[in-house]
mmCIF file of the C-alpha atoms, coordinates in Angstrom:
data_MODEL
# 
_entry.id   MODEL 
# 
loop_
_atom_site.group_PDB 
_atom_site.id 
_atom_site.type_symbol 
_atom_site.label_atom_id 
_atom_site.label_alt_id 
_atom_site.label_comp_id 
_atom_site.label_asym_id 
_atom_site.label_entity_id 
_atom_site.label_seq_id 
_atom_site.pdbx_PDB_ins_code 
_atom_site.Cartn_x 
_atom_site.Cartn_y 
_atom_site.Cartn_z 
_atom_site.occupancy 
_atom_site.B_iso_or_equiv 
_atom_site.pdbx_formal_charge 
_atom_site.auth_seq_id 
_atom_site.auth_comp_id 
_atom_site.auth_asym_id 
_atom_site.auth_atom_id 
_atom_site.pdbx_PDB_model_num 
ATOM 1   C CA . UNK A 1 1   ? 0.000   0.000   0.000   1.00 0.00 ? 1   UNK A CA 1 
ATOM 2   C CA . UNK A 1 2   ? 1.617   3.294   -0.806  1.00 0.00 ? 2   UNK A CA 1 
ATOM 3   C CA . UNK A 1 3   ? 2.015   5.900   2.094   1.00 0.00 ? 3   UNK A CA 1 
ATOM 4   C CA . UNK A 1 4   ? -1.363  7.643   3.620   1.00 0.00 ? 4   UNK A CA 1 
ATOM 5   C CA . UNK A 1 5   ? -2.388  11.173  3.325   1.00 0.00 ? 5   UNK A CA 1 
ATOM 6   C CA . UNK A 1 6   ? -3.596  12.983  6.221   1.00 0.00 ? 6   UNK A CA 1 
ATOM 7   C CA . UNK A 1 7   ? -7.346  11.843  6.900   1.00 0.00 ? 7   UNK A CA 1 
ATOM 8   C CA . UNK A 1 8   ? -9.910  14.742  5.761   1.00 0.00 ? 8   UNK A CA 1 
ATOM 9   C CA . UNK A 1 9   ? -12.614 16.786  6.610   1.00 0.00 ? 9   UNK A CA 1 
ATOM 10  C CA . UNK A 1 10  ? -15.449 15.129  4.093   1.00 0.00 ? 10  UNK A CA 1 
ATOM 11  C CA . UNK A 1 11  ? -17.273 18.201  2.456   1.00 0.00 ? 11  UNK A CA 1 
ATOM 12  C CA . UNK A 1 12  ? -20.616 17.345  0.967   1.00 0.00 ? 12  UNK A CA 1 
ATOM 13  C CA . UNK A 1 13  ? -19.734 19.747  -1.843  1.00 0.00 ? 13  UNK A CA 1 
ATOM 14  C CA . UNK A 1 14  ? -16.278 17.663  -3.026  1.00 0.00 ? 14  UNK A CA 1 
ATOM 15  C CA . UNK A 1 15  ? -16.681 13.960  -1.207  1.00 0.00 ? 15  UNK A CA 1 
ATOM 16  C CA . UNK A 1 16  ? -20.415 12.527  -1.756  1.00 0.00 ? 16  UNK A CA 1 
ATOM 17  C CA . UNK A 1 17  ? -19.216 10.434  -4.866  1.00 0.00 ? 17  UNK A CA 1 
ATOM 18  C CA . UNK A 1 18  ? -17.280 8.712   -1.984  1.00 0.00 ? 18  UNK A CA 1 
ATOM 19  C CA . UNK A 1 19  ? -20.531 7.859   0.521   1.00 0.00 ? 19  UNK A CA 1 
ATOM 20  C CA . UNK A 1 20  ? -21.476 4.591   -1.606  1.00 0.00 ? 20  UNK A CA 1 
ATOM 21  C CA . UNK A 1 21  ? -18.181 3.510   -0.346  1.00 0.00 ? 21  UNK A CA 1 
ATOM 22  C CA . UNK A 1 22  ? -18.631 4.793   2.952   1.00 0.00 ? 22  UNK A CA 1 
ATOM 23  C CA . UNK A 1 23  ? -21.314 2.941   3.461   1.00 0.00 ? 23  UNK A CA 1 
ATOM 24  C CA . UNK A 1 24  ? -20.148 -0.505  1.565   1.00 0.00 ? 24  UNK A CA 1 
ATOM 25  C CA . UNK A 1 25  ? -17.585 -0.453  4.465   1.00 0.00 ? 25  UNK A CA 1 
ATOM 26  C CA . UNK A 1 26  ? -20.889 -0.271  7.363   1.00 0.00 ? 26  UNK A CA 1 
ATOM 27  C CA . UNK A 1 27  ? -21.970 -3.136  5.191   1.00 0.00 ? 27  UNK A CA 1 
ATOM 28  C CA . UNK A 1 28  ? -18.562 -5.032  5.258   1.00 0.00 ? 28  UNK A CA 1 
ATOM 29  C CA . UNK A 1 29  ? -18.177 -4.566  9.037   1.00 0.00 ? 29  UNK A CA 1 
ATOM 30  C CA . UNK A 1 30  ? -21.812 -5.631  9.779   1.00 0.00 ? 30  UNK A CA 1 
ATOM 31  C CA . UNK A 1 31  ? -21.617 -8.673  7.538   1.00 0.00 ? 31  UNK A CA 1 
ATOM 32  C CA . UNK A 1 32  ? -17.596 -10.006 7.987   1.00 0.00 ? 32  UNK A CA 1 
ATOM 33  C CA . UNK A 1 33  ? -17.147 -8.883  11.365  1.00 0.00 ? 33  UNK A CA 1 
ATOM 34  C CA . UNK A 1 34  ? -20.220 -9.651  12.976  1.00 0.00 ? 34  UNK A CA 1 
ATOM 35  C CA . UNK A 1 35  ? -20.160 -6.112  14.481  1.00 0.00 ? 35  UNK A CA 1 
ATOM 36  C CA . UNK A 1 36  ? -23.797 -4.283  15.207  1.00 0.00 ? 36  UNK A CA 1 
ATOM 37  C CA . UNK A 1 37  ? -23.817 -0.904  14.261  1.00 0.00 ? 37  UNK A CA 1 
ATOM 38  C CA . UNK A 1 38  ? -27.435 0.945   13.060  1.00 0.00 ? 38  UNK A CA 1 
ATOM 39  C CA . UNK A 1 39  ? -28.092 -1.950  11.364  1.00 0.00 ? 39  UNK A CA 1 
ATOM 40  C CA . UNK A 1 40  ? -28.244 -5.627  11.439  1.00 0.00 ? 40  UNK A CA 1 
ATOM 41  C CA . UNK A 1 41  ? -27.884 -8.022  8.156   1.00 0.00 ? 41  UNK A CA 1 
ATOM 42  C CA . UNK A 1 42  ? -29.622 -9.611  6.101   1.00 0.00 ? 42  UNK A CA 1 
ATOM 43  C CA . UNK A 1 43  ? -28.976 -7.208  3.921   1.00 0.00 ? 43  UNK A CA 1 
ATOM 44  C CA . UNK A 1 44  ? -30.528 -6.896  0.188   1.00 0.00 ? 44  UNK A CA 1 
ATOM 45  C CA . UNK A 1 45  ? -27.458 -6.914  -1.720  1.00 0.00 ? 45  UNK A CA 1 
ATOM 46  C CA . UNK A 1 46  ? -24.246 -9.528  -0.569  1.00 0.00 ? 46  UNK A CA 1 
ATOM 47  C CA . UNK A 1 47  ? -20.950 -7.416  0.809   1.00 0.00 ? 47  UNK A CA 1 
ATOM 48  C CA . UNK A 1 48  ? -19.192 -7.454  -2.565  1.00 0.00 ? 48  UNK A CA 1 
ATOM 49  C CA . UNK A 1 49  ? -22.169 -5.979  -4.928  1.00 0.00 ? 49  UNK A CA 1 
ATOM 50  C CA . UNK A 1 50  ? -22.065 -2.632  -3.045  1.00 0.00 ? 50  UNK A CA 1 
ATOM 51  C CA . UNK A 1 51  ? -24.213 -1.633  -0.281  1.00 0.00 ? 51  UNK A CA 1 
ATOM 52  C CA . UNK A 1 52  ? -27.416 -2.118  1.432   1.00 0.00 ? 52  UNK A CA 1 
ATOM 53  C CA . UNK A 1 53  ? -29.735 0.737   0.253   1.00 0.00 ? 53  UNK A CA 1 
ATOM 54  C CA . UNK A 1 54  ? -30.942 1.606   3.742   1.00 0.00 ? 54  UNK A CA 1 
ATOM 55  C CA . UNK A 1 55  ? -27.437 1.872   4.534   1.00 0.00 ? 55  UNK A CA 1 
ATOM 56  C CA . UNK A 1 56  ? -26.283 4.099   2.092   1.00 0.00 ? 56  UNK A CA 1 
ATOM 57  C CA . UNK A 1 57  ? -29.481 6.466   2.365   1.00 0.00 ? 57  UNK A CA 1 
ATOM 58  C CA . UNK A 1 58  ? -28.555 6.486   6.279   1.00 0.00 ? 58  UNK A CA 1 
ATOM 59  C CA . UNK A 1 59  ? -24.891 8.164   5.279   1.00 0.00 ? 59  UNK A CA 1 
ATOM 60  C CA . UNK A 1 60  ? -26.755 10.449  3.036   1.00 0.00 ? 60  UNK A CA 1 
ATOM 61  C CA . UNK A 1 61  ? -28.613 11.775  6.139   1.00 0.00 ? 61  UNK A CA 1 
ATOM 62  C CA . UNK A 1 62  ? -25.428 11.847  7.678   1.00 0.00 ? 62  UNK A CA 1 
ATOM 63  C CA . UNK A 1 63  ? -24.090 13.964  5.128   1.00 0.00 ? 63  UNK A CA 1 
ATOM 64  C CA . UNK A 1 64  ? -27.033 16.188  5.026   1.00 0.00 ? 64  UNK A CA 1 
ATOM 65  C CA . UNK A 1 65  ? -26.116 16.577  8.915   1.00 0.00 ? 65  UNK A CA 1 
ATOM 66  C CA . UNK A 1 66  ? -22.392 17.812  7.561   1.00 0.00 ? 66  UNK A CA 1 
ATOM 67  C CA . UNK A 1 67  ? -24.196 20.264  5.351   1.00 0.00 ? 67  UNK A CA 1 
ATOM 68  C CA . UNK A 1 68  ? -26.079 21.539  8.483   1.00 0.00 ? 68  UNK A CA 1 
ATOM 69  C CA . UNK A 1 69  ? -23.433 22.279  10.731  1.00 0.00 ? 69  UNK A CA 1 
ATOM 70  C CA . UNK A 1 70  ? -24.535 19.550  13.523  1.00 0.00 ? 70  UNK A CA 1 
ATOM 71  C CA . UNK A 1 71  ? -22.011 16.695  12.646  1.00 0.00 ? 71  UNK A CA 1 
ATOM 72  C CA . UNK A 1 72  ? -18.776 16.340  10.563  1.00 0.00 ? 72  UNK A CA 1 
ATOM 73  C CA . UNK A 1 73  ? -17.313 13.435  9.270   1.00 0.00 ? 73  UNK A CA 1 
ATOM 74  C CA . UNK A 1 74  ? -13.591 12.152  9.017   1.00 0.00 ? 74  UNK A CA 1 
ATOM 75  C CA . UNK A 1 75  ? -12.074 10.062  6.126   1.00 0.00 ? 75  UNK A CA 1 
ATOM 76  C CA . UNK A 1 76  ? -8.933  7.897   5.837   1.00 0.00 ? 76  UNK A CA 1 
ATOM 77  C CA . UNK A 1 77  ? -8.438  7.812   1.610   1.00 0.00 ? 77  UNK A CA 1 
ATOM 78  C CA . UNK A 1 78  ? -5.768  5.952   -0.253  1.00 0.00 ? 78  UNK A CA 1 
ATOM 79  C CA . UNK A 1 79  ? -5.025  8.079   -3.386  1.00 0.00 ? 79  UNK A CA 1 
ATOM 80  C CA . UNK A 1 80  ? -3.746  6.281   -6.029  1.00 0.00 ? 80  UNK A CA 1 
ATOM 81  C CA . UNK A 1 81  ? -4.919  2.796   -5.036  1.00 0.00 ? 81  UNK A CA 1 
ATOM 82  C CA . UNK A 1 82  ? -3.056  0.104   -6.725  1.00 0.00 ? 82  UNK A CA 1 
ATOM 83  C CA . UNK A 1 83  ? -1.308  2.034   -9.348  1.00 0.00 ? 83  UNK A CA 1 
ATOM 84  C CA . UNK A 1 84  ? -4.301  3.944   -10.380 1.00 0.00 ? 84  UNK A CA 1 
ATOM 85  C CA . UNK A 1 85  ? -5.787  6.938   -10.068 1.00 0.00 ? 85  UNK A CA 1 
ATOM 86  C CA . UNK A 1 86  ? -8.930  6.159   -7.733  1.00 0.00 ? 86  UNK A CA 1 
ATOM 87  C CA . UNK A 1 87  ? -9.762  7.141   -4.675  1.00 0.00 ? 87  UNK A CA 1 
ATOM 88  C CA . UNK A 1 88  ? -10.615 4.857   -1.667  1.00 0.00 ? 88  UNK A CA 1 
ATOM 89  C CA . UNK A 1 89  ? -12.215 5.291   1.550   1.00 0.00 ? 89  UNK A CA 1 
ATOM 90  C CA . UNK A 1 90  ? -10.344 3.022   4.159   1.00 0.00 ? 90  UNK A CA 1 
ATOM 91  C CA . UNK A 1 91  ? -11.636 4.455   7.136   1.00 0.00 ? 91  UNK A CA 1 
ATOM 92  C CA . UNK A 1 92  ? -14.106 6.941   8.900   1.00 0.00 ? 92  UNK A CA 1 
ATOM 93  C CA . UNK A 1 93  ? -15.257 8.757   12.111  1.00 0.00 ? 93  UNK A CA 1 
ATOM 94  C CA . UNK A 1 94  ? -18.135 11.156  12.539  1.00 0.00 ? 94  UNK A CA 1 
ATOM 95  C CA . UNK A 1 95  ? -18.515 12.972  15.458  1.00 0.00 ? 95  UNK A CA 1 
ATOM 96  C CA . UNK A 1 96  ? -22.015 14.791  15.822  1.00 0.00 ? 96  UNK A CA 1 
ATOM 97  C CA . UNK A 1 97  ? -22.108 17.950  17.651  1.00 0.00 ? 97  UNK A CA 1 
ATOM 98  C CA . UNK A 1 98  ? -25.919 18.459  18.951  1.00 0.00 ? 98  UNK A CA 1 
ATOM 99  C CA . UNK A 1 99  ? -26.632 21.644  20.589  1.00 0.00 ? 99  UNK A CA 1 
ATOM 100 C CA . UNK A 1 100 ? -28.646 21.663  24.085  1.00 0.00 ? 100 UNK A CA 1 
ATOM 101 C CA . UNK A 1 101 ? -27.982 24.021  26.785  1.00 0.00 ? 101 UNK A CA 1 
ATOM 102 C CA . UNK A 1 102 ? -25.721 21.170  28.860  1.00 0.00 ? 102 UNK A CA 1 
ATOM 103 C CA . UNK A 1 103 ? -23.733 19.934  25.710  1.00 0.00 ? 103 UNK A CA 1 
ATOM 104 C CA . UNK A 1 104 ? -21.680 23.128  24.172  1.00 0.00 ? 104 UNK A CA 1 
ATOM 105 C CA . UNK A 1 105 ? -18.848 21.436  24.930  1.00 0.00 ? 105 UNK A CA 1 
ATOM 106 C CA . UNK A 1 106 ? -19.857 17.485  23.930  1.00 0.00 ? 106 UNK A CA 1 
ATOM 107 C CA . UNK A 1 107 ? -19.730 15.739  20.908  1.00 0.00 ? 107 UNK A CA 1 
ATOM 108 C CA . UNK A 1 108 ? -20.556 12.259  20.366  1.00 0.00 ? 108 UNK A CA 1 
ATOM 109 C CA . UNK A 1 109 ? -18.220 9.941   18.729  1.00 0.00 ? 109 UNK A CA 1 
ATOM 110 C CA . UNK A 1 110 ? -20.118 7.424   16.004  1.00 0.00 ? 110 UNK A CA 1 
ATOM 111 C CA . UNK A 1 111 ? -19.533 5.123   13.398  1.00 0.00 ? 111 UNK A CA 1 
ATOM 112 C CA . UNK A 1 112 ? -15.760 4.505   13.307  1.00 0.00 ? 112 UNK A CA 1 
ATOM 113 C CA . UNK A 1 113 ? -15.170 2.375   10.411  1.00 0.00 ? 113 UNK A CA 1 
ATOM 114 C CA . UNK A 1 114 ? -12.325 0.693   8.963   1.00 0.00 ? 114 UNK A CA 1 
ATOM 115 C CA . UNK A 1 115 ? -12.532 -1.542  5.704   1.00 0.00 ? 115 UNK A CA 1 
ATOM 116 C CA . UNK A 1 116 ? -12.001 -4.944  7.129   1.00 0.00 ? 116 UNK A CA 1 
ATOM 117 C CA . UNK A 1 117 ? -9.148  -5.296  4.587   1.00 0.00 ? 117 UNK A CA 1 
ATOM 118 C CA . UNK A 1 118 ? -7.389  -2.879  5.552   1.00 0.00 ? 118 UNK A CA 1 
ATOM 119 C CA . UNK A 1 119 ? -6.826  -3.377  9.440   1.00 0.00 ? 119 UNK A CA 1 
ATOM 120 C CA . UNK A 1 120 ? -4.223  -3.386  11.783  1.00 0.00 ? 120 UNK A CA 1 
ATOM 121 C CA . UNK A 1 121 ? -2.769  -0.500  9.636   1.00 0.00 ? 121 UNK A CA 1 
ATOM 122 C CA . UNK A 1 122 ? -3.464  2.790   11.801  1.00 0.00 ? 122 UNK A CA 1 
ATOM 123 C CA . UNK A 1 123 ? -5.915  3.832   9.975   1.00 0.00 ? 123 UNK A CA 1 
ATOM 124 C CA . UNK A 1 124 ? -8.253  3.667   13.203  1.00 0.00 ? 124 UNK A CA 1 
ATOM 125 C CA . UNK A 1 125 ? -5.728  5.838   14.880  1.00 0.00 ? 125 UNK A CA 1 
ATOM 126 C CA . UNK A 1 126 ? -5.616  8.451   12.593  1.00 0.00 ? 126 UNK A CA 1 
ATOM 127 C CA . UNK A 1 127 ? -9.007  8.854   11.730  1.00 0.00 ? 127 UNK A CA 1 
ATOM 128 C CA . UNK A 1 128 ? -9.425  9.540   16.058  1.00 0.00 ? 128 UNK A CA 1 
ATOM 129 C CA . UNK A 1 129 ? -6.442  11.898  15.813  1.00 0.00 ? 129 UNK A CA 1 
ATOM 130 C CA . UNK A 1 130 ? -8.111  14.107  12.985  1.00 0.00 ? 130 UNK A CA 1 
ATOM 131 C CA . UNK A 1 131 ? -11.099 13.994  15.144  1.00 0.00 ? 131 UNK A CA 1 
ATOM 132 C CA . UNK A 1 132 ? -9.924  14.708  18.251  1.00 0.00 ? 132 UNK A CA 1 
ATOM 133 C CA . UNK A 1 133 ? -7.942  17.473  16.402  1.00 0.00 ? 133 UNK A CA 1 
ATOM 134 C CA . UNK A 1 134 ? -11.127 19.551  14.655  1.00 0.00 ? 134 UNK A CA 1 
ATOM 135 C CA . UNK A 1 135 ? -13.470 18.647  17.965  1.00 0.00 ? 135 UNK A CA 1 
ATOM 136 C CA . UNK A 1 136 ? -10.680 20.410  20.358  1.00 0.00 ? 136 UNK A CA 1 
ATOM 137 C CA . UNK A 1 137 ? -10.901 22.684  17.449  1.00 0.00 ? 137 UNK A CA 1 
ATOM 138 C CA . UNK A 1 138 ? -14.882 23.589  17.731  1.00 0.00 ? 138 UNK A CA 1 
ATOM 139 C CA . UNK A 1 139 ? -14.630 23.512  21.541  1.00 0.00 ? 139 UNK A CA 1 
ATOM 140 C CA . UNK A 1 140 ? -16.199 19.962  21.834  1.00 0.00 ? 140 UNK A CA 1 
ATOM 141 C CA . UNK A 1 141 ? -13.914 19.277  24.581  1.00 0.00 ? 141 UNK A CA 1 
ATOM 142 C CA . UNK A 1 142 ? -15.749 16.127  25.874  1.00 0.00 ? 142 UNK A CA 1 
ATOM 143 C CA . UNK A 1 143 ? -16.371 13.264  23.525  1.00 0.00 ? 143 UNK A CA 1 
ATOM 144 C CA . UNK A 1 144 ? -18.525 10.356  24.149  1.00 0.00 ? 144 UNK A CA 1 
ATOM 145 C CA . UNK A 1 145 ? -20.472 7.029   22.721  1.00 0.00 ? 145 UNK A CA 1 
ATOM 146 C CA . UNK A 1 146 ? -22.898 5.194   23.310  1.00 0.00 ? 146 UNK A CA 1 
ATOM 147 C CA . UNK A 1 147 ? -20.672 3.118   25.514  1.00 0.00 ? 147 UNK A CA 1 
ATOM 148 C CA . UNK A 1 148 ? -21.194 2.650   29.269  1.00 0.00 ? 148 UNK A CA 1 
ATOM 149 C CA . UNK A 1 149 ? -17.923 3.688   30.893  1.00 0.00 ? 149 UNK A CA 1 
ATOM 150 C CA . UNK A 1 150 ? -17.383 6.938   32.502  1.00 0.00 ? 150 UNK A CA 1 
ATOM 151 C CA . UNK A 1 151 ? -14.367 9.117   33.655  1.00 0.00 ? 151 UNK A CA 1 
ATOM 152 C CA . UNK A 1 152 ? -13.646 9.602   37.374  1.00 0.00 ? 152 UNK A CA 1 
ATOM 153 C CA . UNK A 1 153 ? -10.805 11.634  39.017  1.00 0.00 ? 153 UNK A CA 1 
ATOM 154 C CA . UNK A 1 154 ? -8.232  13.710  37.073  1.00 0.00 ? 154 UNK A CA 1 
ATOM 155 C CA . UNK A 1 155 ? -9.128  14.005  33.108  1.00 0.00 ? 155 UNK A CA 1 
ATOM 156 C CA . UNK A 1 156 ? -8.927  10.911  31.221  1.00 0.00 ? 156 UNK A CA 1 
ATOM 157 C CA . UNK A 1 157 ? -7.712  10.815  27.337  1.00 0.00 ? 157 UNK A CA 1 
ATOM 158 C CA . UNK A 1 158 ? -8.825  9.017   24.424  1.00 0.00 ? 158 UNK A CA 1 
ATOM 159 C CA . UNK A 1 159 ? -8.857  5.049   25.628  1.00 0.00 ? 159 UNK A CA 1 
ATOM 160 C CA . UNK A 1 160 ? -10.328 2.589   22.811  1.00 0.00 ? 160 UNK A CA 1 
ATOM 161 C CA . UNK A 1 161 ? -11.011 -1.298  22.927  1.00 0.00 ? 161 UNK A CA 1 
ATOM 162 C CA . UNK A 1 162 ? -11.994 -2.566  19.797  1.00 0.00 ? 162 UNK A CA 1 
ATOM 163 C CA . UNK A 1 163 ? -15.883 -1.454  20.389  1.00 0.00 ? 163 UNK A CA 1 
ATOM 164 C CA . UNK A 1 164 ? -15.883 0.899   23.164  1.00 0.00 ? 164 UNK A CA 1 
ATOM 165 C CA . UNK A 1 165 ? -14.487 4.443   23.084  1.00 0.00 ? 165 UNK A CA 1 
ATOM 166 C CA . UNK A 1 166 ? -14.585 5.586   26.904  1.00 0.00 ? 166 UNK A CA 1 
ATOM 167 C CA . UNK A 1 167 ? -16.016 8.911   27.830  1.00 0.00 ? 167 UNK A CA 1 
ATOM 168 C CA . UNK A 1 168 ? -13.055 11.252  28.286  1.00 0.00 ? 168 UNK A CA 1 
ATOM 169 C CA . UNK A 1 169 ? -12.467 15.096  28.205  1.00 0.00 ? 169 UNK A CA 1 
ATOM 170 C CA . UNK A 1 170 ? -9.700  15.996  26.141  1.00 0.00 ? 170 UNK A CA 1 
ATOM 171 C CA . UNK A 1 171 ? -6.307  17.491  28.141  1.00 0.00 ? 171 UNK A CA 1 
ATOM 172 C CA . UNK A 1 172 ? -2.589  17.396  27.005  1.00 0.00 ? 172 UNK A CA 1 
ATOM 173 C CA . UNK A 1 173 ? -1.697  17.508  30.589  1.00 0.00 ? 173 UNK A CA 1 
ATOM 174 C CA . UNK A 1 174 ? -4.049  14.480  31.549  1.00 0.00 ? 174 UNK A CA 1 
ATOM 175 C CA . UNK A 1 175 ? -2.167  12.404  33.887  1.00 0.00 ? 175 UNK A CA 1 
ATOM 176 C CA . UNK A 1 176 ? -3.164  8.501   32.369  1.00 0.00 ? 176 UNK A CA 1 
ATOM 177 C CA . UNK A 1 177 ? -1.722  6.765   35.726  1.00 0.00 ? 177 UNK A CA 1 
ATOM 178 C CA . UNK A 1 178 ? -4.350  8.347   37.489  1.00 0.00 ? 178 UNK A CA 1 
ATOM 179 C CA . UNK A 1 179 ? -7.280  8.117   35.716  1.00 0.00 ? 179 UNK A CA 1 
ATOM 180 C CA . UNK A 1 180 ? -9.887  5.640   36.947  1.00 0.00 ? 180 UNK A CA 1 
ATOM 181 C CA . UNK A 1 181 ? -12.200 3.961   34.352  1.00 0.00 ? 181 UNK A CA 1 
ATOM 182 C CA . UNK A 1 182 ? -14.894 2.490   36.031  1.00 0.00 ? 182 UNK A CA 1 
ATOM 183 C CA . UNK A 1 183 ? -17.643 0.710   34.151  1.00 0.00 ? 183 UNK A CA 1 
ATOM 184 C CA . UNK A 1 184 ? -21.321 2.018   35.269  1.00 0.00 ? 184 UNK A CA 1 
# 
């Protein structure tokens, strides 16, 4: 594989010819790695003719959300993929960015995505770095899932398990020894 850009920003405007992809890598996940996320298979079409419909009209919505201001999206891309000119997706994170008067400062973590062929890479790890990077950016100091762990004590960073990412407040002076993760 040839060396990896920086992940992007997706931008309705230049990247929606890339969502079909986005979304045939929800579809690979669900089906090869038995992982549930939105949705659950069967799907209508088989992992290698493309993705499920309901799937890739859910990343449209997503992308609408981009277009609105309440969400943005993160892509790991391989220019140049096998000697030619297209562009893959390898990986993404979203990170949606409600507003409510106790959340200026939250943003919830979703849908971090890596094409099952392409794993144990990185690609994970930069994709969280980019969007740990613009939330800082936008103030969202305090990113969460759906997960059921909370932070206690000093300020916890970014700790991931394969399908957990643990509710932490983002500090470059957070002291990791003593940060208790407790499950709730």
């Amino acid at each position: 594989m040839s060396p990896l850009h920086a992940p992007i920003l997706y931008d309705p405007a230049k990247h929606s010819d890339l969502l079909p992809q986005v979304a045939h890598i929800h579809n690979k996940n669900i089906v090869e790695k038995d992982i549930i996320m939105t949705f659950a298979s069967p799907f209508t079409s088989t992992s290698d003719e493309g993705p499920d419909p309901r799937v890739l009209t859910w990343w449209q919505k997503q992308s609408e959300e981009v277009d609105q201001g309440s969400r943005f999206i993160v892509l790991q891309l391989n220019k140049g993929y096998q000697g030619t000119d297209k562009v893959t997706v390898l990986g993404t994170v979203s990170l949606a960015m409600r507003q409510s008067e106790t959340g200026a400062m939250r943003g919830t973590v979703g849908n971090l995505l890596v094409d099952p062929g392409h794993r144990r890479q990185g690609i994970a790890r930069r994709v969280m770095g980019k969007l740990e990077a613009e939330a800082e950016a936008r103030g969202r100091t305090t990113l969460v899932d759906h997960a059921s762990y909370r932070s206690r004590g000093k300020s916890a960073p970014l700790l991931t398990t394969s399908r957990h990412l643990i509710h932490h407040r983002i500090s470059s002076s957070a002291d990791v020894s003593e940060a208790r993760m407790e499950t709730i």
